[in-house]
N, C-alpha and C positions, 0 to 999 in steps of 0.2 A: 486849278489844283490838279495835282495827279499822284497817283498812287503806285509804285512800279508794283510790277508782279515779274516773275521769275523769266518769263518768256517776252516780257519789255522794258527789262529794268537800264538797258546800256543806252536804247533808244530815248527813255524817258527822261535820265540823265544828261544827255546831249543833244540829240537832233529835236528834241520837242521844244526843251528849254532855248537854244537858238532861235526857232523859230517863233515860238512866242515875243520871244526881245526884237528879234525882226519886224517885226509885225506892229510890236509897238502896245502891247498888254503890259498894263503898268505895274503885273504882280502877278507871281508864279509861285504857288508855295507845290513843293516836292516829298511828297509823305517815304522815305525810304526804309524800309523795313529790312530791306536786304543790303543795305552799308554795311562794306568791310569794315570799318572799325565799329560798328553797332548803329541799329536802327535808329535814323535821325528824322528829324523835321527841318528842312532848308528854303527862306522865303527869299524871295531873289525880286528885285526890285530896281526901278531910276533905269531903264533902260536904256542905252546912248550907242549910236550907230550899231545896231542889233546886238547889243552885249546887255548882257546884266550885271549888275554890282548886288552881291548878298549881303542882303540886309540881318539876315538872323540866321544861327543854326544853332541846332538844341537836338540832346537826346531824347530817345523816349523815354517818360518820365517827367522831364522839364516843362514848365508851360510856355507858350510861343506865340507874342501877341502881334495881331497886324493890326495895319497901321489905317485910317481912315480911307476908304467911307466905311470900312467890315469895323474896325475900332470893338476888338474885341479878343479876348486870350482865349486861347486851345488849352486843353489839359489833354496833354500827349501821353498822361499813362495810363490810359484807357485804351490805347491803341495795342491792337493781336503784334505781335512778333512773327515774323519771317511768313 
């Protein structure tokens, strides 16, 4: 999981999420608060030759459930804005 913050957010978007599908972590969820089109939740999954295929994206607001062995929903509108 990762959270951007103002001063990581291009890094946390690309070169982390790379590198975790690289690596071969079977699940990446992306807390982005600072989404130009508005704060999202993105869980990014099925990784195959260092890519990821996104599995979910939701606003804040929306609840975002992952998927086994966590088998369990977020309520994202608890989450601070920006």
């Amino acid at each position: 999981m990762e959270i951007t913050s103002k001063a990581t957010a291009v890094n946390d978007r690309t070169h982390k999420v790379a590198g975790c599908a690289e690596a071969g972590v079977p699940l990446y969820l992306l807390i982005d608060g600072l989404a130009r089109g508005g704060p999202t939740v993105t869980l990014y999954g099925e990784p195959t030759d260092g890519v990821y295929r996104i599995l979910r994206t939701a606003g804040f607001g929306a609840p975002i459930t992952l998927p086994e062995p966590f088998g369990l929903t977020i309520n994202t509108g608890e989450f601070p804005v920006g």
